[in-house]
N, C-alpha and C positions, 0 to 999 in steps of 0.2 A: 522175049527179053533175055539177053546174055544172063549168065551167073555172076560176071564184072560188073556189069553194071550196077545188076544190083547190091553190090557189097560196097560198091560205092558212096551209097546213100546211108547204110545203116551204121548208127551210133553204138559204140559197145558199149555190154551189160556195166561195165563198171562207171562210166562216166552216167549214167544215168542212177546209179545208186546213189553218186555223189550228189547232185544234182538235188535228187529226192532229202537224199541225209542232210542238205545244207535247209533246205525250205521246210523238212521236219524240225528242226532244229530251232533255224527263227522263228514260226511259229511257235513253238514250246516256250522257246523265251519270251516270246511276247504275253503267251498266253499265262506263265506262271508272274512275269511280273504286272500283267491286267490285273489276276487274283489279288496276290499281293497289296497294289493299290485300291482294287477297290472292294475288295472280299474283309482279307486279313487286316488292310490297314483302314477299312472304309472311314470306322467312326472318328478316328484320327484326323484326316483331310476332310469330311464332313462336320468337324469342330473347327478347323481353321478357315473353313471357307464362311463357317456361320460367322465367325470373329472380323471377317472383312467387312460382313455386312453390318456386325452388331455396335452399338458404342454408347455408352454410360453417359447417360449427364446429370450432373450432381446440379441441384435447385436450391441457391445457397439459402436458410431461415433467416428472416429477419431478428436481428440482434434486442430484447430486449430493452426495456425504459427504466431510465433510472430518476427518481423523484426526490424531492425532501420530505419532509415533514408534513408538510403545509400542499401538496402537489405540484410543485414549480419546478419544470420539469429541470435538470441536470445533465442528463446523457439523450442522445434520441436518438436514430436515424432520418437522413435528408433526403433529396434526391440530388444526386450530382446526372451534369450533363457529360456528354460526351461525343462528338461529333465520329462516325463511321464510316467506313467504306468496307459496301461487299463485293470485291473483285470478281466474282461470277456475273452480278449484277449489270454492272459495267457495261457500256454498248461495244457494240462492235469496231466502230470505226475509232478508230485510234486518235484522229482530230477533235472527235466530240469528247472522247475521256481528257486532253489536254484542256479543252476550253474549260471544261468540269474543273480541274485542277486548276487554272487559273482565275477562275471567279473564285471558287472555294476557299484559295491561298488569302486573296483580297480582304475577306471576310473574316476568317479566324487567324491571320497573321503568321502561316506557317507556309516555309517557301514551295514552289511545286519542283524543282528540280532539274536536272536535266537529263539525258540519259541514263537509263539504266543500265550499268556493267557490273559486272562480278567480285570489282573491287567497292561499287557503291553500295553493293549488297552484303557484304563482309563490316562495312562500318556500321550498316544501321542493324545489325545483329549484336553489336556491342551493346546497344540501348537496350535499357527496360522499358516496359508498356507504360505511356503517358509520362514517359522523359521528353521533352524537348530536345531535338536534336535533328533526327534525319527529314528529308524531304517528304515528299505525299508520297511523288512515284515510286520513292525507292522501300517504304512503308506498303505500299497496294502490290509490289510488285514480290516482295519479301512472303507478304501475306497470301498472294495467289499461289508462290511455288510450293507451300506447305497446305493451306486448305481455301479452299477460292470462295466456298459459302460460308467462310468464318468472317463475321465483321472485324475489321481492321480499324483500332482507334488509332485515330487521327491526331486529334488534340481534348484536351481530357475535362474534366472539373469549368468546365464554359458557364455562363450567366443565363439566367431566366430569358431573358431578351434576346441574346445573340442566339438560345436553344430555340426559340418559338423564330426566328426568320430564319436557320437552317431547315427548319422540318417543312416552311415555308415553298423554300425553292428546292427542296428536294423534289418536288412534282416534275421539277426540270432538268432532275440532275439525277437519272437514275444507279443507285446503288450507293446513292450517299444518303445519311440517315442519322437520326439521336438516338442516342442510347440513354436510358434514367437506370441510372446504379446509384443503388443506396451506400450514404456512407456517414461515419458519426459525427455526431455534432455536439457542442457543448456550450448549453446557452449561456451559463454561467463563468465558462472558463477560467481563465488564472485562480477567478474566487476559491475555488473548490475543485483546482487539479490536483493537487495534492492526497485529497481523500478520492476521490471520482477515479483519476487515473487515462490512460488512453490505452490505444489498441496498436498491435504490428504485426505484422507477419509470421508464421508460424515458424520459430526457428528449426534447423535441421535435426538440433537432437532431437527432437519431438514431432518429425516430422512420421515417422510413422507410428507412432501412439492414436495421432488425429488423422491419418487416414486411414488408421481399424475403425474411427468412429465417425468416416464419411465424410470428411472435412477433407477441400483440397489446397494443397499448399501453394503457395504466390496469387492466390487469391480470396480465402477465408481468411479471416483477421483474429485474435484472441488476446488478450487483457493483458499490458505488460507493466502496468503499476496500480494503486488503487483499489476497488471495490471491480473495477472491469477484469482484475487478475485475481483476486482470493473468490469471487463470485460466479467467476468464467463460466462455469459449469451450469449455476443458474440462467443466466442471458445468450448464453452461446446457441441454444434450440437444437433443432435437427434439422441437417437438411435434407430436401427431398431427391427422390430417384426417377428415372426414367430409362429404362432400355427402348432405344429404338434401335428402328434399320435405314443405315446409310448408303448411298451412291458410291461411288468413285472418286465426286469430287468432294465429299463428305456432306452432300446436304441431307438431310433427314427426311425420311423418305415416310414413316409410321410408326405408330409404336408396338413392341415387341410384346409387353407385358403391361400389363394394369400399374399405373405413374401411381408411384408413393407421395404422398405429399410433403411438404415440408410442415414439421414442428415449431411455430415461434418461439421464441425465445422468452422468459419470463421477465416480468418486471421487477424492480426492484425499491424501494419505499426506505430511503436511512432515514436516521432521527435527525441529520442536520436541519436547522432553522436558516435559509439561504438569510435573511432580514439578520438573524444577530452575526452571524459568516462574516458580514458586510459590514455589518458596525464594528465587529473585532480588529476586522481587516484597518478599518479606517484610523481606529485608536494609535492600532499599534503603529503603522506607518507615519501620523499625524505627531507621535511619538519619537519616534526613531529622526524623523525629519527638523524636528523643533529642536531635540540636544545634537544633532548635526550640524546643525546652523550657528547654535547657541558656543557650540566649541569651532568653528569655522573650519571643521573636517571631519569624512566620513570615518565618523568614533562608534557609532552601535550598527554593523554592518547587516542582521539579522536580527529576527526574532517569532518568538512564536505565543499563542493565544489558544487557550482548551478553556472549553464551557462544558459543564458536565450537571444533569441533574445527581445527585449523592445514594439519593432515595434508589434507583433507580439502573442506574449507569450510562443512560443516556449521554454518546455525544453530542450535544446540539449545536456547536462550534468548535473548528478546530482549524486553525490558521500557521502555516509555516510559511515564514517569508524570507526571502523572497521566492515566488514560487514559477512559472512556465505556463505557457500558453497550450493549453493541451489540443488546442483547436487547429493547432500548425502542425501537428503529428495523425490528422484526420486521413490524409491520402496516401501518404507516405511521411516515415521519419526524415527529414532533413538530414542527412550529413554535417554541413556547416551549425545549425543550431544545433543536434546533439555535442558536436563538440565543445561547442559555447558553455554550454550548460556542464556538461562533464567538470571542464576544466575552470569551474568558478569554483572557487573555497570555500563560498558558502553553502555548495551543493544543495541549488534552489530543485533540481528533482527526486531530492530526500524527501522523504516527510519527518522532518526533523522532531516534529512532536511526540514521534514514537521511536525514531531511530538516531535521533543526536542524544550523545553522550557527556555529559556536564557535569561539575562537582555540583552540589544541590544548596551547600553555604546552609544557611541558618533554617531556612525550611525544613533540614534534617532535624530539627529540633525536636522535632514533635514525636521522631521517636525515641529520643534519648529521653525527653519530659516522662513519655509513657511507659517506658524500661523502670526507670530512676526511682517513680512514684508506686508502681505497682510491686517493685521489689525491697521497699521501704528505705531506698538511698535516703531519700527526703521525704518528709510529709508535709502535708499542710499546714501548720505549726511550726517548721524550722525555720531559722535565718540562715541565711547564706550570705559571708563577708564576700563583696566584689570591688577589690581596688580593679584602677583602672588598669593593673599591669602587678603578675605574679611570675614567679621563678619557681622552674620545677626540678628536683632534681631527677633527670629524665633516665631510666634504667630499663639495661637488655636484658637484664637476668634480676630476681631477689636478692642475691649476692652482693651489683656492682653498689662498690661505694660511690657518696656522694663530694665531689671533688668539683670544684671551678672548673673545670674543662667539661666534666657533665650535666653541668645546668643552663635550663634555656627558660628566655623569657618568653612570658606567652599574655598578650594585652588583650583589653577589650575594647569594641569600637569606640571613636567621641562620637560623643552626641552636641548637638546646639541648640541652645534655649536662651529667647528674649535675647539673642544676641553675644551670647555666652559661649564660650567652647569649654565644654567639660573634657576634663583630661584624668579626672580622677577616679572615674567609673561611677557605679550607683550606688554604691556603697553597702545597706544590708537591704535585703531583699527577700521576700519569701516564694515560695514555689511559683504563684501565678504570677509574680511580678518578673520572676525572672523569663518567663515566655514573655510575656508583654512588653518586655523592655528589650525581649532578646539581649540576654547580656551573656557573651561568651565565656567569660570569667567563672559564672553561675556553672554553666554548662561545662566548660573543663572538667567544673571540679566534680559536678554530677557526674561524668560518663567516667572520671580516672581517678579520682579522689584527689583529697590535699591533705596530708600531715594529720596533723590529728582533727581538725573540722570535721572532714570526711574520711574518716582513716577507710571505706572500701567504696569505689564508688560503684558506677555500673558496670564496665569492663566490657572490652571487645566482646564476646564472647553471647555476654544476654545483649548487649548492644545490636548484636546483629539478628539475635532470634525476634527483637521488638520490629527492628526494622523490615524484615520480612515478613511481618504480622500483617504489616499496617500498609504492604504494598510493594517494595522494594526486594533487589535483587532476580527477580524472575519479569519473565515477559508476561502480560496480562493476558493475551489470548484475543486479543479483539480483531475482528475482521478488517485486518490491514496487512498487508506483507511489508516484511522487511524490519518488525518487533525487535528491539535489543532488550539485552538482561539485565544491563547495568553490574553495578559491582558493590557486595557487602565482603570487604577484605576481612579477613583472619590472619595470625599469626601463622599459619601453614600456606597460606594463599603468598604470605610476603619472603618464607622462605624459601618456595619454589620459582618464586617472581623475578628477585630482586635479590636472591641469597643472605640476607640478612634479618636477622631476630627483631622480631616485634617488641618496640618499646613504649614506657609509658608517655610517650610525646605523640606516639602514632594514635593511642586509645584519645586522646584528648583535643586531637584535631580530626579525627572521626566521631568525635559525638556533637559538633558543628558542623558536618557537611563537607571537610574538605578532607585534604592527603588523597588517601585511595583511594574515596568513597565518591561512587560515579550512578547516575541515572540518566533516566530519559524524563523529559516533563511530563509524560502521562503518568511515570510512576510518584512522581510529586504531586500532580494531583490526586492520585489516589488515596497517598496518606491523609495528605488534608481529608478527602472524601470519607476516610473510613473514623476520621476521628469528628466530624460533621454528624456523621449521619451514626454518632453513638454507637461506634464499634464494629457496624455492620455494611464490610466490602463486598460493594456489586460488581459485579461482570462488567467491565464498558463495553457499549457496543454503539456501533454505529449503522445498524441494520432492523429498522422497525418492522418491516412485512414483509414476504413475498407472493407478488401476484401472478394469473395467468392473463390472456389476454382478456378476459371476461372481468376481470377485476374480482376475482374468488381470491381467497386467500389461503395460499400450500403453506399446510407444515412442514418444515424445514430444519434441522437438527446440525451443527456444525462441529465440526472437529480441530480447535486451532492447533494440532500438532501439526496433522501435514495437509491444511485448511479442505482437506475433504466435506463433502454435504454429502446429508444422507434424507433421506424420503421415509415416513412409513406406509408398511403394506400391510394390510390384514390376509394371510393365506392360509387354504387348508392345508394342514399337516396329513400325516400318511392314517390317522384314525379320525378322520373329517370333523377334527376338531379347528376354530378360525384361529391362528396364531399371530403375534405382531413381527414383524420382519420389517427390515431395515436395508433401503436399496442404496447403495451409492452413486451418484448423477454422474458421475465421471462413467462409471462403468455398471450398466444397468442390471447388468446378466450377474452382477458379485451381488450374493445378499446375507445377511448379519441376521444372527438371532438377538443379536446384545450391539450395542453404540461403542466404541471404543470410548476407553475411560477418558475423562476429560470434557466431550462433548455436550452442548450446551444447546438448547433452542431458540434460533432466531426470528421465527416465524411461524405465526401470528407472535407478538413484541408479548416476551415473559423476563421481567427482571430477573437475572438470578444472581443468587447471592452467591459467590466465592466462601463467605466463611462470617461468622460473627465470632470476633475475638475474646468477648464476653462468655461466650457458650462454648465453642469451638477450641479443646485444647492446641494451639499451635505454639507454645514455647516453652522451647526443651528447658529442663533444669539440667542444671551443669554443677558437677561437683566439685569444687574449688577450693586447690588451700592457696600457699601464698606463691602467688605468681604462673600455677599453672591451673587449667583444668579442662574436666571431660565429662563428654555428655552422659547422661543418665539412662538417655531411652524415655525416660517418664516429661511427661506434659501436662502446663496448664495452663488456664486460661488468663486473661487480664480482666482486673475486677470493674465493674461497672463505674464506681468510683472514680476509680485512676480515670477514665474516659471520659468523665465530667470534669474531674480538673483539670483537665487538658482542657477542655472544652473551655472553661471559665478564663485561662490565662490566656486564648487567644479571643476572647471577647474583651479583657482584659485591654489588648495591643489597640482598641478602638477608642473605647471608653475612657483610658487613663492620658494624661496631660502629654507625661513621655511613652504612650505607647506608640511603637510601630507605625500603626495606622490612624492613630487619630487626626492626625491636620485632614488627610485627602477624607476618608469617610464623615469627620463632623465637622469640615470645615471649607473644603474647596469643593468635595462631591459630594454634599449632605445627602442622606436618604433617608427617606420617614419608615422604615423597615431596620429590625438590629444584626447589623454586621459583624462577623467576624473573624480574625485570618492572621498571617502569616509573613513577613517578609524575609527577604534572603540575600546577604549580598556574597559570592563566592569566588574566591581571587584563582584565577586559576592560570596556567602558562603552558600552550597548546602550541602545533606549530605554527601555526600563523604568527601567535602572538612572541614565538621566538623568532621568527625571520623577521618583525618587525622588531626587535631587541625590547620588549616591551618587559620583560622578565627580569628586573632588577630587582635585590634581594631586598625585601620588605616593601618594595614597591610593585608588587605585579596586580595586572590590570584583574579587573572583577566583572562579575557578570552581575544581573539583577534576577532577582524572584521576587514573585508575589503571590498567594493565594487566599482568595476570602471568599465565604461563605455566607447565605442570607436563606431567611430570615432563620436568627439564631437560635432560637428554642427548636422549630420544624423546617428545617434547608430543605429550600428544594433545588438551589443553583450552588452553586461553586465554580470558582475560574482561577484559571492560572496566567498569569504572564510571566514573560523571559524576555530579556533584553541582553542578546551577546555584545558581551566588551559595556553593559552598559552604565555599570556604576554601584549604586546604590539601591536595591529595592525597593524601598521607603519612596524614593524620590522621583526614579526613570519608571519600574514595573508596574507601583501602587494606582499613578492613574489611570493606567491601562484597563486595571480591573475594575478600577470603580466607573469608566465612563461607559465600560462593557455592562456590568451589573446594573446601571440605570437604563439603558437601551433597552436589558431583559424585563424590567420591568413595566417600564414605557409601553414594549410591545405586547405584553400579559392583561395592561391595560387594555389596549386599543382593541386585543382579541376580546376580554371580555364584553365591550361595549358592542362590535360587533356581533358576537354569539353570546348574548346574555344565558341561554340556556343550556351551555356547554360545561 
């Protein structure tokens, strides 16, 4: 062979370097980016590949029970229906899924559709789960593109009956199915939504608070009024966990790890009596409806009813009417009804009992009686003149002279007898008559003095130290949200308010209840309660035990500042000594050596006493010359004494001819037990009562109160009524309480006869 030849054939050294250096090359790269993926980055793409397979499902607890008194149950959970489809499930043939969809539709009343396109799928994504709205198909088909073994609710909250013949012909209808989702229930409703409360959706702000503590949002529910919100923590449980391993199409393939269980929820035990709830309820409505009628228009638009043992603090009743149906906010909040309710004046999803705000009228009396007596305004022995009608000369300073332009009259209610309209007041009177008659007049001149009668009387100032004694101006603390403070005005209060100087007109219609002077009806019964029960103010609560599922009874410690619960724990400390700790329910892992101040326990049921105003110094002395003064720092108590006078002049308002209460207690509601109490009528011009031009000067419309207590030597009941817009105390609130007070006793009977050995 030639030398041409052969150089014909042969490839130079350089293109074969190339050649080499390009296939050294992509090797190298492939081989450093191999490493890379699965060397350097192995555990990285070896955690995301486990996250395709892995996925969390939350096992929501079942929510707690809630009871009365008596165990009739209040709160539960049900079982709701729910008709499904599992799009994986589904046959094959496209015919048999339509005829599926067309019997299905027949039956639970939801159309089957027609085609599915891109834009029918875009509308029924507007819908939330168990809205009424999109077709089946476009529901099944919605459902398949995001997870095909996920059940697709259909139509939601279905009947016993229609659930038992779906599950029926589901043998026939593969991949259609019922679901049982628990959801609440309230056997009692409207009676007792007001304290009970309902449930909703976790709102956003709070949405990752509860899912650090494993709770999933748009579908764990939590407490948004009532004992179901200041308790949440109680009844809410744990829920449980499960790691498995899923497919592709997401069905669950095994489990990862050992399934946590879920926590139930704890039960719950208030001191409501659902039986007197009911008779309260009825009073006051049977009430409101009869002077409705009687004046041929709606004149008392609201009102409200508190039963309280004194001894004790127990709520046994507590009634704000008008109130809502809490059993229509079970699956979801309504739109159309929240707004309903929102925008009525009466704001029936208040609980008015603790959070409306009302002038208190003559029931304030009893803490001017208690100021007045204990700081020797009056004693037992004086007369007090009460024309029907006195002129004060009313002064912003010591200084202002008394001139025609600065004097105002200031009258006392009429009364009527045998026919008679008294216009001329009571004329002389001594300390317990003057409760017992409630005569304003008396009362002016107690809280502001008169001339020389009473040349000092009580004066803003111990005015509001008594009043706060016995219950007023602060929130009480009891397991309910939504507490107001009400209001004991001061001259500093009125010139930051209002900019103008405190005069002696303002001291003289706050030692009657009205002007500034503002509560809630729980703090009106409290005073009654604390001047009941001989000085000594209990805790109200409306929470007797906490149970576990076993019906064991947890001790449970409360916090009404920022309604925290706390748990105790026995643990060893770091010298293997047992110590008591204190867990928080909200958050397990925080724990307290000490209870924040203020907390109180509500389970196993321990009265506890707020304060005995007898033992307990709670009223500041104030240093006083003429016209101003200042506090001391120093405290003291109110004498046992004063507390029984009081006591005497409201057993007095039953017993006497012209008291208060004598016609309803010995005459229309006689009771073989001795009663004694409280009326209040309090004029007041709010905005309703101004957009109904109802606020003419000396004519503005009044509210009613009432509180009486039994039996009067050893109480163990006290009640309150209130009647908005309704009049007269005496007349509209008084037999509210007295038909309530016979019902307590009625039912006390019927228990004993039943549990003789109770």
């Amino acid at each position: 062979m030639s030398s041409e030849s052969t150089g014909k054939f042969q490839v130079p050294l350089w293109r074969i370097l190339v050649v080499y250096g390009l296939l050294i090359a992509v090797v190298g790269v492939l081989t450093s980016r191999l490493i890379t993926l699965q060397v350097l980055g192995g555990q990285n793409w070896n955690a995301q590949a486990i996250d395709n397979y892995t996925n969390t499902i939350s096992d929501p607890a079942p929510r707690g029970i809630i009871y009365d008194r008596n165990g009739h149950i209040l709160a539960r959970n049900v079982a709701s229906y729910n008709v499904v489809i599992t799009p994986a499930a589904l046959p094959d043939d496209d015919a048999d899924i339509q005829h599926i969809y067309r019997e299905l539709s027949i039956l639970i009343d939801v159309p089957v559709g027609g085609p599915v396109t891109d834009a029918s799928l875009d509308q029924a994504k507007l819908f939330a789960v168990c809205v009424p709205g999109p077709p089946i198909a476009d529901m099944v088909a919605l459902g398949d593109s995001l997870a095909p073994y996920s059940p697709v609710r259909i139509k939601c909250n279905i009947g016993e009956a229609l659930a038992r013949i779906v599950s029926e012909r589901s043998v026939d209808w593969p991949g259609v199915s019922v679901e049982i989702e628990p959801i609440r229930d309230y056997p009692t409703g409207s009676l007792t939504a007001n304290v009970v409360g309902f449930l909703g959706p976790i709102p956003a702000s709070l949405e990752t608070v509860y899912r650090d503590r494993g709770f999933i949002p748009n579908r764990d529910k939590i407490g948004y009024s009532g004992v179901e919100t200041s308790l949440d923590d109680i009844l809410i449980g744990r829920n449980g966990l499960r790691v498995v391993q899923i497919d592709v199409a997401g069905q669950v393939l095994r489990n990862l790890e050992p399934p946590i269980p879920y926590v139930a929820g704890n039960n719950v035990v208030l001191t409501i009596d659902t039986r007197l709830q009911k008779a309260a309820e009825a009073a006051l409505v049977d009430e409101i409806n009869y002077w409705n009628t009687f004046f041929g228009t709606i004149r008392i638009s609201s009102g409200i009813v508190i039963a309280m043992n004194p001894k004790t603090g127990e709520i046994l009743a507590m009634v704000s009417y008008p109130t809502f149906e809490n059993n229509r906010m079970a699956r979801f909040i309504p739109g159309y009804y929240y707004e309903q309710l929102i925008d009525d004046p009466r704001r029936p999803l208040v609980n008015n009992a603790i959070s409306g705000i009302f002038p208190p009228g003559s029931t304030f009396k009893l803490s001017t009686a208690t100021g007045a007596f204990n700081e020797g305004v009056i004693g037992p022995d004086k007369i007090v003149e009460t024309p029907g009608r006195l002129v004060l000369c009313e002064q912003f300073s010591p200084n202002d002279p008394c001139t025609e332009r600065n004097t105002r009259p200031f009258v006392d209610w009429i009364y009527e007898r045998n026919g008679v309209i008294n216009e001329a007041g009571f004329g002389q009177l001594d300390f317990f008559h003057c409760i017992a008659y409630s005569s304003n007049v008396c009362f002016y001149k107690l809280g502001g003095g008169f001339e020389e009668e009473i040349d000092e009387g009580l004066g803003i100032f111990r005015l509001g130290e008594y009043a706060r004694a016995i219950g007023y101006g602060a929130r009480s603390g009891i397991q309910l949200p939504g507490e107001e403070d009400g209001l004991i005005p001061s001259p500093q209060w009125k010139r930051i308010n209002t900019g103008e100087n405190w005069s002696t007109g303002d001291t003289y219609i706050a030692s009657v209840g009205q002007g500034f002077v503002e509560s809630t009806p729980l703090q009106v019964l409290m005073s009654g309660a604390t001047i009941a029960n001989h000085g000594k103010l209990m805790q109200p609560t409306v929470v007797r035990e906490v149970q576990d599922s076993e019906g064991r009874v947890i001790p449970i410690w409360f916090n009404p500042e920022d309604f925290s619960l706390y748990q105790p724990l026995e643990e060893e400390d770091e010298s293997g000594n047992f110590v008591r700790m204190w867990v928080n329910l909200a958050n397990p892992t925080r724990k307290l050596r000490a209870l924040p101040e203020g907390s109180y326990q509500i389970s196993p049921f321990t009265p506890n006493m707020k304060w005995d105003i007898t033992e307990t110094p709670k009223i500041q002395i104030w240093d006083c010359e003429i016209g101003y003064c200042d506090p001391t720092g120093n405290y003291k108590t109110v004498e046992t004494s004063t507390v029984e006078a009081v006591r005497t002049g409201t057993r007095l308002a039953v017993t006497e001819d012209l008291g208060t209460l004598h016609d309803i207690f010995l005459e229309d509601y006689p009771l073989p037990i001795a009663v004694a109490g409280k009326t209040g009528t309090a004029e007041y011009c709010d905005d309703v009562a101004r957009e109904a031009r109802q606020c003419a000067f000396g004519l503005w419309p009044t509210h009613a109160w009432t509180l009486a207590y039994a039996p009067y030597d050893d109480p163990e009941i006290i009640i309150l009524a209130f009647a908005y817009h309704g009049g007269e105390g005496g007349t509209v609130a008084a037999p509210i309480v007295a038909r309530v007070m016979q019902a307590y006793f009625e039912l006390k009977s019927i228990d004993l006869v039943q549990s003789p050995g109770s």
